[in-house]
MARKOLKOL-883091 format. One record per atom (N, C-alpha, C, CB): residue number from 1; z, y negated, x negated. Coordinates in nm, 3 decimals. Glycine has a CB too. Layout:
REM residues N
(NUM; (Z; Y; X))
...
//
This chain:
REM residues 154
(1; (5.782; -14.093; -11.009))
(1; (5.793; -14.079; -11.153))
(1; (5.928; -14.132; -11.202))
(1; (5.679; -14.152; -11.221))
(2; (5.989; -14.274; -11.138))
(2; (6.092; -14.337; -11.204))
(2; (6.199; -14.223; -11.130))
(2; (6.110; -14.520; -11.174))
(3; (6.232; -14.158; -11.040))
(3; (6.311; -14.060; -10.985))
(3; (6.313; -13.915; -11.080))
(3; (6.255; -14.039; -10.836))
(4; (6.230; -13.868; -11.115))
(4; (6.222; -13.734; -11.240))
(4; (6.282; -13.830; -11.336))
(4; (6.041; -13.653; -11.302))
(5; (6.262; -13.930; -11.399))
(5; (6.395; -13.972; -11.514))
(5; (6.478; -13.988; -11.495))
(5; (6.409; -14.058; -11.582))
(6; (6.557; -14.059; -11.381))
(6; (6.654; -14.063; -11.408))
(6; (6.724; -13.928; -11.347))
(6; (6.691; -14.184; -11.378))
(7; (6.709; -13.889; -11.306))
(7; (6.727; -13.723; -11.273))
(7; (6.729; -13.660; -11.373))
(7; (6.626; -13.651; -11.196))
(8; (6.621; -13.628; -11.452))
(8; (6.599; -13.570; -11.576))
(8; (6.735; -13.650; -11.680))
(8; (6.420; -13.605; -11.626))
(9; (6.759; -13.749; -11.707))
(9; (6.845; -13.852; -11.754))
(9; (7.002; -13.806; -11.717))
(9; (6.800; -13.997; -11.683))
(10; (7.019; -13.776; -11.568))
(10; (7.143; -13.715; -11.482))
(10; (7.219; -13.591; -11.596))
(10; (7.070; -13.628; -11.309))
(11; (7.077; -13.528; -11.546))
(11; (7.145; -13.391; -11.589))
(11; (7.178; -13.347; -11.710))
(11; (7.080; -13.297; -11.556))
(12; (7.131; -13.460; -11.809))
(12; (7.108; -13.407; -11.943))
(12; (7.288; -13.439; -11.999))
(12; (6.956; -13.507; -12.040))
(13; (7.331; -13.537; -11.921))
(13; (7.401; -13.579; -11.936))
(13; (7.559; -13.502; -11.891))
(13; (7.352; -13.678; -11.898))
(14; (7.552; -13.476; -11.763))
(14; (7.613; -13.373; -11.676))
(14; (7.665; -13.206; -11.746))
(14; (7.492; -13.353; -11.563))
(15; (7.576; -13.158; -11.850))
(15; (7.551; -13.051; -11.908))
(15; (7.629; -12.986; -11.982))
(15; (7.470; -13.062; -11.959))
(16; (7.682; -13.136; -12.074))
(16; (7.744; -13.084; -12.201))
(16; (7.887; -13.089; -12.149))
(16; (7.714; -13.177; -12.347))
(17; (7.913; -13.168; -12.039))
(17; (8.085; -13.172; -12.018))
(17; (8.096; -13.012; -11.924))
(17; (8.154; -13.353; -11.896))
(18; (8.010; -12.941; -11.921))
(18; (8.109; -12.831; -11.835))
(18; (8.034; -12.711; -11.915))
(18; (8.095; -12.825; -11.626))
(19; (8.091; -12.713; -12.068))
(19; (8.053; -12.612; -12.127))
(19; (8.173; -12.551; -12.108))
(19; (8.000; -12.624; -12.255))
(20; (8.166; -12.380; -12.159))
(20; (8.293; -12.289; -12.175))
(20; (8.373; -12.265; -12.343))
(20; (8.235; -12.135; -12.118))
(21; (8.482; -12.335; -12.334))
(21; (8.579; -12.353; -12.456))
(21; (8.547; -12.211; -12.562))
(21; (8.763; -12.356; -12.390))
(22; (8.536; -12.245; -12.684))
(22; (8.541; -12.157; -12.760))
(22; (8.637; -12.150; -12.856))
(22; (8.446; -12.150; -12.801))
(23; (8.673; -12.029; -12.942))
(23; (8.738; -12.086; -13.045))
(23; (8.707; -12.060; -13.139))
(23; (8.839; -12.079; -13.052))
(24; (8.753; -12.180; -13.233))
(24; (8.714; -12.231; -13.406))
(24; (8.681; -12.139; -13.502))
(24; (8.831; -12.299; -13.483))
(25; (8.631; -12.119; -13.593))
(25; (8.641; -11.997; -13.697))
(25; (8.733; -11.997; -13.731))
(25; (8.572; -11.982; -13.803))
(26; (8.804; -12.093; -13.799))
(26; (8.934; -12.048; -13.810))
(26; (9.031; -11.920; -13.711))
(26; (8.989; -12.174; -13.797))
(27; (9.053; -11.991; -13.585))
(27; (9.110; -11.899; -13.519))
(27; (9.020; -11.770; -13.483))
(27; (9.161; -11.963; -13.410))
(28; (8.934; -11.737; -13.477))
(28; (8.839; -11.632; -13.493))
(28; (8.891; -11.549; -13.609))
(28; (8.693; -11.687; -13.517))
(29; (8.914; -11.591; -13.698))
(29; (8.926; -11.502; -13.817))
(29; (9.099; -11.493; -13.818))
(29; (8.844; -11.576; -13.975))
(30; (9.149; -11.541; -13.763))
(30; (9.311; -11.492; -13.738))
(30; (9.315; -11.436; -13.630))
(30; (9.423; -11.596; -13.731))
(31; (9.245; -11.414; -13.505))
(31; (9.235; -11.330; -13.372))
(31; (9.226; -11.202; -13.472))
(31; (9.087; -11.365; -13.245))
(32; (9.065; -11.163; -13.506))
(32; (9.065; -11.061; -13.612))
(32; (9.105; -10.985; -13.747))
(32; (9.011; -11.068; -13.623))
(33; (9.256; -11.061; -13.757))
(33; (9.292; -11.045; -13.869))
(33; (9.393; -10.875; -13.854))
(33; (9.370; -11.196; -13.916))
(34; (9.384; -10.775; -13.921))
(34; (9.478; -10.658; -13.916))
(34; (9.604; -10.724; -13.962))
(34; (9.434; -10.525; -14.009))
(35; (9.700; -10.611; -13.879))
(35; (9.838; -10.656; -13.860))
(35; (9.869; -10.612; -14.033))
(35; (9.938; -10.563; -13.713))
(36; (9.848; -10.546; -14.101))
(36; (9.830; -10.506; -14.237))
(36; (9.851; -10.623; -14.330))
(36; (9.693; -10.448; -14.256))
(37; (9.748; -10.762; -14.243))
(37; (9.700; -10.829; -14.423))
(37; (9.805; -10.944; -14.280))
(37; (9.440; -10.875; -14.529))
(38; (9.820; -11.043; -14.358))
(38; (9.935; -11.136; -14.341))
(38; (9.781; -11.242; -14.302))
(38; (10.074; -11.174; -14.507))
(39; (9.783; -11.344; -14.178))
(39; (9.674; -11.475; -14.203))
(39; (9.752; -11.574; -14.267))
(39; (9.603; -11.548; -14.061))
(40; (9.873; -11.579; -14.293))
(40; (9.908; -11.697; -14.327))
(40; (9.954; -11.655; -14.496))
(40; (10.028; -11.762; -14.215))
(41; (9.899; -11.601; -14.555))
(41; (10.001; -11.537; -14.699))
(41; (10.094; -11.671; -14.771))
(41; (9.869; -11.464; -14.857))
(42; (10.155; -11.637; -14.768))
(42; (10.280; -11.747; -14.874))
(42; (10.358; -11.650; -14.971))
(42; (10.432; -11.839; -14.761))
(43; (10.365; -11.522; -14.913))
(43; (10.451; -11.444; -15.028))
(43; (10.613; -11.454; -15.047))
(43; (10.397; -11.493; -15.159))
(44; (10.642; -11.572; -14.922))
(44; (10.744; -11.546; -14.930))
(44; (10.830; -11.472; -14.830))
(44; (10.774; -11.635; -14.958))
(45; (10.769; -11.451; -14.687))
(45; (10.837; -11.333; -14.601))
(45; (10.767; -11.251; -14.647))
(45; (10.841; -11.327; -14.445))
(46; (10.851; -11.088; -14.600))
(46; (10.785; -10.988; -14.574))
(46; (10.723; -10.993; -14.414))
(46; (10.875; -10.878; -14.607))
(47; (10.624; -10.881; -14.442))
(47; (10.589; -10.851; -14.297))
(47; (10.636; -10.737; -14.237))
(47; (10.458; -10.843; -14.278))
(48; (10.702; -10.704; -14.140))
(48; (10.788; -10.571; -14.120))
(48; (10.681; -10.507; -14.021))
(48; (10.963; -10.592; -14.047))
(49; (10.722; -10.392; -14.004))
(49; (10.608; -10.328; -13.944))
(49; (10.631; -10.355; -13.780))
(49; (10.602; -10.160; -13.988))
(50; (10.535; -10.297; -13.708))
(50; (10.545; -10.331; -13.556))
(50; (10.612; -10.214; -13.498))
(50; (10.399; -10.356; -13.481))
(51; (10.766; -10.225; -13.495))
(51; (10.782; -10.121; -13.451))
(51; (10.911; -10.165; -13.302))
(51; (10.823; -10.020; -13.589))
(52; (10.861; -10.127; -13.199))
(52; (10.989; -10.190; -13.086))
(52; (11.085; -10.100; -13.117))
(52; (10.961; -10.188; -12.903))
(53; (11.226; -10.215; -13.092))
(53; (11.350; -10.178; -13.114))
(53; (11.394; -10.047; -13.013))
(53; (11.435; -10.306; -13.098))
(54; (11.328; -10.041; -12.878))
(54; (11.385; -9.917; -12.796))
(54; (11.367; -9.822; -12.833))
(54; (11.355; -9.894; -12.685))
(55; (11.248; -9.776; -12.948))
(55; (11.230; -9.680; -12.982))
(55; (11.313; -9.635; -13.147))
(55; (11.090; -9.684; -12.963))
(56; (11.405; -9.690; -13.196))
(56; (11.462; -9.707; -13.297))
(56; (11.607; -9.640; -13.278))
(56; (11.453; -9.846; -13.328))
(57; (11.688; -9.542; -13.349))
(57; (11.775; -9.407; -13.284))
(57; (11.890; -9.524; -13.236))
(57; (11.844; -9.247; -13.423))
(58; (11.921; -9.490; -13.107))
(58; (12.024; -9.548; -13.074))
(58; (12.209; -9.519; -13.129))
(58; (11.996; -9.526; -12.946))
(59; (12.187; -9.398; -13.180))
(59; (12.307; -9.339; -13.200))
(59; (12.332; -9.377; -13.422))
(59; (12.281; -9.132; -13.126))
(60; (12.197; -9.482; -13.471))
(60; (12.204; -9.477; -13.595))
(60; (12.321; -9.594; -13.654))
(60; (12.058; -9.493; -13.642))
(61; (12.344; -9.603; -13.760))
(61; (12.459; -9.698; -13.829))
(61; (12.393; -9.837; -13.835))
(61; (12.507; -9.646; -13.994))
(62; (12.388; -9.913; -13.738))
(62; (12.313; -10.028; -13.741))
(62; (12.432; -10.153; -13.764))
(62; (12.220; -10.038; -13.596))
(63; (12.391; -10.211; -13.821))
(63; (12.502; -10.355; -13.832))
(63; (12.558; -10.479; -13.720))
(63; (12.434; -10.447; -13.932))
(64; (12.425; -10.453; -13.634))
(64; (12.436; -10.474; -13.474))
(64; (12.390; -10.408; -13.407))
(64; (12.396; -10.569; -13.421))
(65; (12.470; -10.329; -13.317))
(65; (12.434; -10.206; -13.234))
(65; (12.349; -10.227; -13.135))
(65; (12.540; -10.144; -13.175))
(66; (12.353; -10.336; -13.048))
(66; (12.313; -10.400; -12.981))
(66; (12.133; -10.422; -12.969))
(66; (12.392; -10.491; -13.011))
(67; (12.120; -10.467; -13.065))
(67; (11.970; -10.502; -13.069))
(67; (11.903; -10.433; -13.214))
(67; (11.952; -10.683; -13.067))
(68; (11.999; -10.305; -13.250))
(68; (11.977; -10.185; -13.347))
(68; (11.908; -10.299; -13.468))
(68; (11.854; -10.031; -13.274))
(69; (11.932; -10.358; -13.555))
(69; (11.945; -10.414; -13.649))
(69; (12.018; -10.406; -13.749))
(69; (11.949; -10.483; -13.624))
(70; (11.983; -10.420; -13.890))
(70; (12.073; -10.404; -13.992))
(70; (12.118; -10.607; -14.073))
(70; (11.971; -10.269; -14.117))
(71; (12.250; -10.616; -14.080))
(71; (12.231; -10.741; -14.166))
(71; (12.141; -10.811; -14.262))
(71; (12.305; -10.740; -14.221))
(72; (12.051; -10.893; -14.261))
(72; (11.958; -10.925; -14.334))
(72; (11.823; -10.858; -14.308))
(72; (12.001; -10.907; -14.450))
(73; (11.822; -10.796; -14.235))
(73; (11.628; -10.686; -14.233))
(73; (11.574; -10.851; -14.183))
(73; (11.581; -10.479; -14.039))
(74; (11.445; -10.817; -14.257))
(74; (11.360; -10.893; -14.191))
(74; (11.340; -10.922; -14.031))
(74; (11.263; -10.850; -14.235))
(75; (11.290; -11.010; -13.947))
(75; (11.259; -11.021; -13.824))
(75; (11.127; -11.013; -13.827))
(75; (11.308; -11.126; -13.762))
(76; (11.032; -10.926; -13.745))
(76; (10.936; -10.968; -13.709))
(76; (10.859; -11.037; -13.596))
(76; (10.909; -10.907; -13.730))
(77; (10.746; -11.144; -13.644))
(77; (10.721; -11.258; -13.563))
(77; (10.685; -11.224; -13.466))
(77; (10.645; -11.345; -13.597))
(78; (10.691; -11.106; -13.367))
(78; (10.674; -11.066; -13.254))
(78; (10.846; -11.033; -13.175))
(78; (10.569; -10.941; -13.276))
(79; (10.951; -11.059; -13.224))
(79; (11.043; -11.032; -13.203))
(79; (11.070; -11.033; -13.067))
(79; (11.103; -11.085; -13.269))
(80; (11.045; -11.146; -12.994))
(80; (11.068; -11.170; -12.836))
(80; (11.019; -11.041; -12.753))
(80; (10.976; -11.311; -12.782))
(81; (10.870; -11.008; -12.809))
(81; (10.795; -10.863; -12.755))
(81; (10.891; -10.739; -12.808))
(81; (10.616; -10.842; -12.831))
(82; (10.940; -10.738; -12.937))
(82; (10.990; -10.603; -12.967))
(82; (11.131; -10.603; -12.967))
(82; (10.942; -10.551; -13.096))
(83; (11.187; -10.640; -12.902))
(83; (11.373; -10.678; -12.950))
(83; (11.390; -10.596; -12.825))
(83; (11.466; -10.884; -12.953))
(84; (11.505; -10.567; -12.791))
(84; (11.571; -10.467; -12.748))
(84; (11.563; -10.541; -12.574))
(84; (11.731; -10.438; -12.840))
(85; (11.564; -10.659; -12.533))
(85; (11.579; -10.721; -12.425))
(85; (11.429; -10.728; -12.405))
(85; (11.667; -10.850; -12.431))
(86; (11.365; -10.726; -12.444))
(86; (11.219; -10.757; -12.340))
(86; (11.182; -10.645; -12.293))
(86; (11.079; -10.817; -12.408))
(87; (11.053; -10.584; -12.175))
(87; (11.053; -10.520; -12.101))
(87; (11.036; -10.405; -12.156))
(87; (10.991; -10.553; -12.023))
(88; (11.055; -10.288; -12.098))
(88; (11.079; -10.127; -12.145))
(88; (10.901; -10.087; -12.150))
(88; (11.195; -10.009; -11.998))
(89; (10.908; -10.025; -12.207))
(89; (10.783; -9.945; -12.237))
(89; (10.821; -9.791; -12.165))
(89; (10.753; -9.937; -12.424))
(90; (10.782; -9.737; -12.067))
(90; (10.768; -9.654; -12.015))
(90; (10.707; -9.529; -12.040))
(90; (10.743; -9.696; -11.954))
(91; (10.736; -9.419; -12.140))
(91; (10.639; -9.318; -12.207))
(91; (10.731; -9.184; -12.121))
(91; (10.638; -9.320; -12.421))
(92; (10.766; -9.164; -12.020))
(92; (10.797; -9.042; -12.011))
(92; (10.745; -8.965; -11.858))
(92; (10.948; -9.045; -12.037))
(93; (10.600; -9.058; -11.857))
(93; (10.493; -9.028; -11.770))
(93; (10.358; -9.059; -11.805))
(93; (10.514; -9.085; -11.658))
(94; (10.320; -8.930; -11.795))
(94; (10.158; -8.986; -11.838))
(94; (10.020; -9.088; -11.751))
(94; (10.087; -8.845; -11.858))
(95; (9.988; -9.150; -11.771))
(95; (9.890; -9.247; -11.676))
(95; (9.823; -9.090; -11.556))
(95; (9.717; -9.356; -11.813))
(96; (9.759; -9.022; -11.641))
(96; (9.684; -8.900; -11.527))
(96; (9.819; -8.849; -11.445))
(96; (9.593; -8.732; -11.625))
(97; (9.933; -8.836; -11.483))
(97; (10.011; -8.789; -11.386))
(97; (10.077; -8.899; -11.293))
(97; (10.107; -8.707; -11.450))
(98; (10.093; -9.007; -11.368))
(98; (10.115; -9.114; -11.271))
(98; (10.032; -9.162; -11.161))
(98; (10.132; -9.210; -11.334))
(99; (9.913; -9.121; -11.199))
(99; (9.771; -9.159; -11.108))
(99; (9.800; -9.059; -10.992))
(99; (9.596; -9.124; -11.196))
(100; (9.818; -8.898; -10.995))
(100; (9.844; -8.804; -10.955))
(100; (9.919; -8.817; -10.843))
(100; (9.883; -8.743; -11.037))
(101; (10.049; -8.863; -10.893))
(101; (10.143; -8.858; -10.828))
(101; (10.161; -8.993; -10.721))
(101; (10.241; -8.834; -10.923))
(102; (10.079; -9.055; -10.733))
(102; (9.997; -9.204; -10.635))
(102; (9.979; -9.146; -10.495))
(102; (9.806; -9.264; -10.697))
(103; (9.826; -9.058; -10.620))
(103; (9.714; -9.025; -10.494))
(103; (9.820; -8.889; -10.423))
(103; (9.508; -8.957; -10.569))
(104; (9.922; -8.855; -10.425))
(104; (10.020; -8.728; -10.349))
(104; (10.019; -8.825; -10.203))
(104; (10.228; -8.687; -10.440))
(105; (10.091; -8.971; -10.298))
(105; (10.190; -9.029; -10.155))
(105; (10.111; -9.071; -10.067))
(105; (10.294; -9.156; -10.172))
(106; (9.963; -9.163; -10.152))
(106; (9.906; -9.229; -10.055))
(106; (9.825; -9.097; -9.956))
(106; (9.804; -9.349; -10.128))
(107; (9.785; -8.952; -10.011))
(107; (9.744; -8.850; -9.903))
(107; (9.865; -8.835; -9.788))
(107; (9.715; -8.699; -9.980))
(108; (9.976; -8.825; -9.865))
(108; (10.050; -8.759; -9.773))
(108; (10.121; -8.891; -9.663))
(108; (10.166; -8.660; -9.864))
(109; (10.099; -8.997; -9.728))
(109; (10.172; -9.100; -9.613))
(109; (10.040; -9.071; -9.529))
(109; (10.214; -9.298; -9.658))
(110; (9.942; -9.093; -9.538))
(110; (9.817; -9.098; -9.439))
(110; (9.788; -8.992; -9.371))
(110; (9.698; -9.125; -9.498))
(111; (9.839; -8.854; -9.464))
(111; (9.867; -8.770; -9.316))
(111; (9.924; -8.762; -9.217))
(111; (9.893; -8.695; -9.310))
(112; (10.084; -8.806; -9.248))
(112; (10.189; -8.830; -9.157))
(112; (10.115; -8.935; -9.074))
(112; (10.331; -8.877; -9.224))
(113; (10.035; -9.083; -9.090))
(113; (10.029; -9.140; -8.998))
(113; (9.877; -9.076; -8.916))
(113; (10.046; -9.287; -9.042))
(114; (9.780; -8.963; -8.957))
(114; (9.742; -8.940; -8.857))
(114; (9.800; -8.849; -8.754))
(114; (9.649; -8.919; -8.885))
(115; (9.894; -8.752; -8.801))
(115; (9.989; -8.693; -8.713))
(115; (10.045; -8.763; -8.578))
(115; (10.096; -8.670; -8.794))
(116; (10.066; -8.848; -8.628))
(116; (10.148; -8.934; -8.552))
(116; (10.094; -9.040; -8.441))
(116; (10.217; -9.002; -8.646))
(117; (9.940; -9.024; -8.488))
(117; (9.871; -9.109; -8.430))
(117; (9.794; -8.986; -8.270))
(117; (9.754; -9.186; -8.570))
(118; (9.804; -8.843; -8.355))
(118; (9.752; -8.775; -8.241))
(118; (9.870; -8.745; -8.136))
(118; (9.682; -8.643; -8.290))
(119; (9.975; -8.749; -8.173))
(119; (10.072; -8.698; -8.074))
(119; (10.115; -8.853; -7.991))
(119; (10.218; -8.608; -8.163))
(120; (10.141; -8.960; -8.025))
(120; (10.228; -9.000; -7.977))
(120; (10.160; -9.085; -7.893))
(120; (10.318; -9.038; -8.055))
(121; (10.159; -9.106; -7.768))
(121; (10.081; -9.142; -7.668))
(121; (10.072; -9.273; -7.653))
(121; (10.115; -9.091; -7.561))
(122; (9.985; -9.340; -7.620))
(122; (9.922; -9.503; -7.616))
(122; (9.988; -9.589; -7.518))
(122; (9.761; -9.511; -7.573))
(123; (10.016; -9.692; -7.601))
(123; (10.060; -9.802; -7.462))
(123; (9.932; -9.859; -7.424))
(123; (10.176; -9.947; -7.501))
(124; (9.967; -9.893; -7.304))
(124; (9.833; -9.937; -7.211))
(124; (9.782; -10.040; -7.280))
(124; (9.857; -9.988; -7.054))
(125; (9.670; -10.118; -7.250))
(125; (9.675; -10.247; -7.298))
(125; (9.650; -10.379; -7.224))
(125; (9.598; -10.243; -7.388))
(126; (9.687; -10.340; -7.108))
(126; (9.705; -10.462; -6.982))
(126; (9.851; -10.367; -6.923))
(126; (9.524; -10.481; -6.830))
(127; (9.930; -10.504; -6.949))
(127; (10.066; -10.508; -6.912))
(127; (10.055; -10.469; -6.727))
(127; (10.136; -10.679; -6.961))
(128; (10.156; -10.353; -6.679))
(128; (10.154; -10.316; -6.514))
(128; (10.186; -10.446; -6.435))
(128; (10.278; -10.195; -6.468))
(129; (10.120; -10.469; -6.353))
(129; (10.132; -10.572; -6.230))
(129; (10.144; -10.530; -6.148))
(129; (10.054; -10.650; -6.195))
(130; (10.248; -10.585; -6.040))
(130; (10.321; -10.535; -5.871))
(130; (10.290; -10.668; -5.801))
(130; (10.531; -10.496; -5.860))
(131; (10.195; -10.634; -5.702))
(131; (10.180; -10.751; -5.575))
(131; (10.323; -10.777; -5.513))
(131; (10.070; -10.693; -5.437))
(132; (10.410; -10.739; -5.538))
(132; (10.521; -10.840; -5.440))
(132; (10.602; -10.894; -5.536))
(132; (10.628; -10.759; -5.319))
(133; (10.592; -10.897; -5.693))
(133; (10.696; -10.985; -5.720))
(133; (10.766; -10.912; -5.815))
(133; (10.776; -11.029; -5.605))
(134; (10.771; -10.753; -5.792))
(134; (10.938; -10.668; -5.844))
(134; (11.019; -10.675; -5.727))
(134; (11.045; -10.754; -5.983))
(135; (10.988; -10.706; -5.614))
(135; (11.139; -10.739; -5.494))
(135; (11.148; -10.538; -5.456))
(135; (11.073; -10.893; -5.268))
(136; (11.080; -10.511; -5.463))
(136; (11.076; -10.391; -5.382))
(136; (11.142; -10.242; -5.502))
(136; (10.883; -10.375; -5.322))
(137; (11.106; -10.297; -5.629))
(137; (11.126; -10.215; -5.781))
(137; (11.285; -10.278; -5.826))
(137; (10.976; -10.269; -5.927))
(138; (11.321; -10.379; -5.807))
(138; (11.476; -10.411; -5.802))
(138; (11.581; -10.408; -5.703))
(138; (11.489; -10.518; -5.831))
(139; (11.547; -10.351; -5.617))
(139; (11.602; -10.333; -5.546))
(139; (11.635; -10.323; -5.378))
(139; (11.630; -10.369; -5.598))
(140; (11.533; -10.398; -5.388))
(140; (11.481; -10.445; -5.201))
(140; (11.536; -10.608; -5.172))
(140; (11.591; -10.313; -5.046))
(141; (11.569; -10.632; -5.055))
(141; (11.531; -10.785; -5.017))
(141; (11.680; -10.862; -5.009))
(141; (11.440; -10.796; -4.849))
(142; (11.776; -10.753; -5.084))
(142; (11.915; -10.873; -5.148))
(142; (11.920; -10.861; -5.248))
(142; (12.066; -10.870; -5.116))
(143; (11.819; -10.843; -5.365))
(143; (11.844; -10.838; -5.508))
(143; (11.777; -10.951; -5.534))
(143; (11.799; -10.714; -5.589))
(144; (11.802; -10.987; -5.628))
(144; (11.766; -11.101; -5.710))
(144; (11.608; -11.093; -5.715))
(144; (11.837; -11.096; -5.860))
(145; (11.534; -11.193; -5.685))
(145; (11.400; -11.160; -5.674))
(145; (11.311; -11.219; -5.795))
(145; (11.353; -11.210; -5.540))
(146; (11.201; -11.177; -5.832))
(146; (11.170; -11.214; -5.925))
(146; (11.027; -11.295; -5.906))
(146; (11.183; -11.111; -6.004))
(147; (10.951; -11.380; -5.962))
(147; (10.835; -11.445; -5.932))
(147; (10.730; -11.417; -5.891))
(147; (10.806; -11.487; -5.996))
(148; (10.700; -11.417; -5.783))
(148; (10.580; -11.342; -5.728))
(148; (10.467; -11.420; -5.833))
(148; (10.551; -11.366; -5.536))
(149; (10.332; -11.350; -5.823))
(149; (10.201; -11.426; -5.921))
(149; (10.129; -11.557; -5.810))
(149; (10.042; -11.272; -5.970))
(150; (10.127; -11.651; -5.882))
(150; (10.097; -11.799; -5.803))
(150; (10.191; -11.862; -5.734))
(150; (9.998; -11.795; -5.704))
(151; (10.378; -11.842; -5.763))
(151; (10.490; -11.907; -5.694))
(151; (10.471; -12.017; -5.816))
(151; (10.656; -11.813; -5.668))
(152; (10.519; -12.110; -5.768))
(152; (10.512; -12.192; -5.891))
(152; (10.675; -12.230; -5.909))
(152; (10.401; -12.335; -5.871))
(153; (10.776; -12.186; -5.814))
(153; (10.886; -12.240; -5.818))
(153; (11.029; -12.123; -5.796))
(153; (10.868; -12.351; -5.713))
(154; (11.162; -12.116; -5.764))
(154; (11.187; -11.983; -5.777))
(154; (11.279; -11.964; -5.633))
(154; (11.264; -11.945; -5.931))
//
């Protein structure tokens, strides 16, 4: 009986430290907030729209050519993601044709290696052994001789 309490006592205890982190309403309601309505309103930035800079005309009258910007435009707080230096967005392949063009290589590498597997002939898999040593395969009995199996010395 005194063993079920403190057991019972153990675990009750044990329980609450390995719960899984949640987050606050607060941040709940800014996770879900549309890029539309501002979570923080102050009224005094604008919010610019989400638009990445690679896709913005390269050839237009920008004030810095560079990272296609005009003097003074707003920044938006995703800037690091949409500025001209972070990673390329890739649109001039479609996922189904990219998938496509996968499953080509991985068929066609795997054909080539069964090809290759029917023609090209097997190495043994016990290395050839000669009862005298090699004396007779190098040359006969003034060539350099090589270790017979159980010499222990040369």
């Amino acid at each position: 009986m005194l063993s079920r309490r403190i057991l019972s006592r153990g675990l009750s205890q044990v329980a609450p430290r390995y719960t899984v982190p949640r987050a606050s309403f607060s941040q709940l309601r800014t996770l879900r907030a549309d890029e539309s309505e501002d979570p923080f309103p102050d009224g005094k930035y604008p919010n610019p729209p989400r638009v990445k800079r690679q896709f913005r005309d390269p050839y237009g009258e920008w004030w810095d050519k560079q990272e296609r910007r005009n003097f003074g435009e707003p920044i938006h707080e995703d800037n690091d993601i949409l500025g001209v230096f972070s990673p390329e967005q890739h649109t001039h392949v479609a996922p189904a044709k990219g998938l496509f063009h996968i499953g080509c290589f991985v068929a066609a590498f795997l054909g080539v290696c069964g090809v290759v597997s029917l023609y090209y002939p097997d190495k043994p898999s016990i290395p050839r052994t000669f009862p005298d040593g090699l004396e007779k395969e190098l040359g006969g009995p003034g060539a350099v001789s090589a270790r017979k199996p159980g010499q222990e010395t040369w």
